[in-house]
C-alpha positions in Angstrom: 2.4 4.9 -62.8 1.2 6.3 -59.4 1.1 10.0 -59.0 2.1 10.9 -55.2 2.1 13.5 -53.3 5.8 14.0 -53.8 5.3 13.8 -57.0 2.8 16.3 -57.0 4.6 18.8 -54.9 7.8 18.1 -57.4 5.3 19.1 -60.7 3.9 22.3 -59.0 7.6 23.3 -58.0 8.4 22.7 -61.8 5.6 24.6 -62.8 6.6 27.7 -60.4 10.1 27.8 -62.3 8.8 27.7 -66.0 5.8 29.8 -65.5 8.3 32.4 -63.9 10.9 32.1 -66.6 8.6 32.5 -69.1 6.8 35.4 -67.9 10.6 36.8 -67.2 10.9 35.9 -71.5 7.9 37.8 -72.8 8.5 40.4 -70.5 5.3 40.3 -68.1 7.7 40.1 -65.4 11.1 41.2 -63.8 14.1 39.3 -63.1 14.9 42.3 -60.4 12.0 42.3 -58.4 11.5 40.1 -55.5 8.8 38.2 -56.9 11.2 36.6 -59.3 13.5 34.7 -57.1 11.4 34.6 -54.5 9.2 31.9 -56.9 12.4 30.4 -58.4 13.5 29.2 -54.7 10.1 27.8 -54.1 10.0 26.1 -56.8 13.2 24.8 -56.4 12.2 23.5 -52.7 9.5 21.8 -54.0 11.5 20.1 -56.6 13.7 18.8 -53.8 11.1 17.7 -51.5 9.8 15.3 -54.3 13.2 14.3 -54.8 13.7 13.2 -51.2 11.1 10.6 -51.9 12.8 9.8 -55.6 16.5 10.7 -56.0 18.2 11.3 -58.7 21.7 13.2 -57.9 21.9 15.1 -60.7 19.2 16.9 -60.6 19.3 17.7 -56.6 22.3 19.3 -57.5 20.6 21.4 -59.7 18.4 22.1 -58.1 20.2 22.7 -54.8 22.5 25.2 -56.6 19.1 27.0 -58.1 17.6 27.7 -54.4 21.1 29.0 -53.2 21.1 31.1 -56.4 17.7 32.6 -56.5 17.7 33.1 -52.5 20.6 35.3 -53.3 19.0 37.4 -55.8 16.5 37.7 -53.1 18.2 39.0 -50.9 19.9 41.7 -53.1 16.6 42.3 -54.8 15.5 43.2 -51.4 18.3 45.3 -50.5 17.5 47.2 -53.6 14.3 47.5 -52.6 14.9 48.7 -49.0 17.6 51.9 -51.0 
């Protein structure tokens, strides 16, 4: 198997989502700050960039639906923020 840079860009977006969740899990970091889903919809761009080059339905709709998600706790993390 040949690693791409698709591929690549797909495993660091991965990696932004489960090193964020985690941290979220042992409580190094909030869900309400900005930081949060501001990582989460990177990584979810990523992951949908690699998928461009591989589809695989399922999981762009996942994935799609977890950008829209996190850009909207964004924005009302930010509007929290901005109080």
């Amino acid at each position: 198997m040949i690693i791409t840079v698709p591929d690549i860009i797909g495993l660091v977006g991965v990696a932004c989502v489960v090193v964020t969740y985690f941290l979220t899990q042992v409580g190094r970091m909030s869900p309400n700050e900005p930081l949060y889903p501001a990582i989460n919809a990177i990584g979810a761009l990523m992951i949908l960039v690699s998928l461009y080059y591989r589809p695989n339905p399922s999981s762009v709709v996942i994935e799609f639906f977890w950008l829209v998600i996190s850009v909207v706790g964004l924005v009302r993390a930010l509007g929290k923020r901005s109080r």
